[in-house]
Residue, then its C-alpha position, 0 to 999 in steps of 0.5 A: x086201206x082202201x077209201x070207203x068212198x068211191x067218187x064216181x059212184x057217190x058224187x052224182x047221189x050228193x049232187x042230186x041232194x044237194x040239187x034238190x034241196x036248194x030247188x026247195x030252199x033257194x039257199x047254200x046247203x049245208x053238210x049236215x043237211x046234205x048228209x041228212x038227205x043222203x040217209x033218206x035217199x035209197x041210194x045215198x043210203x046203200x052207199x054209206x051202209x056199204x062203207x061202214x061194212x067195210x070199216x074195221x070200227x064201224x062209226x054210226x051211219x050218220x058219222x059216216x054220211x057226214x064224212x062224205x060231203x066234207x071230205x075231198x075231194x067232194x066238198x069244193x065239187x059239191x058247191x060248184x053243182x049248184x052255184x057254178x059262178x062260186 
């Protein structure tokens, strides 16, 4: 089975929440606010929706949004974006 997540195509949607959350809150962000945002945004949406049709047990969208930020090879990429010096 092939992953439900394609780096080239979600990492850049993640990044840009996790950007925009730490410009608001000046502090590390977390998964669960990461894959919050990645519901609201339309395109981080789109993407974890197109994922659960592609599971043969589909999990709740929000089971799945949460996956992706924690997941390699994402979650140690991730910190970099906002804190390069990590």
């Amino acid at each position: 089975m092939e992953p439900s997540w394609k780096h080239a195509d979600v990492f850049p949607i993640i990044a840009r929440v996790i950007e925009q959350a730490y410009r608001e809150h000046q502090r590390f962000i977390t998964a669960q606010e990461i894959a919050a945002r990645l519901l609201q945004d339309s395109e981080g949406r789109n993407l974890v929706e197109a994922a659960r049709e592609q599971q043969q047990q589909p999990q709740s969208l929000e089971r799945l949004a949460s996956n992706a930020p924690s997941s390699r090879p994402f979650g140690p990429i991730c910190v970099k974006v906002v804190s390069p010096n990590w």
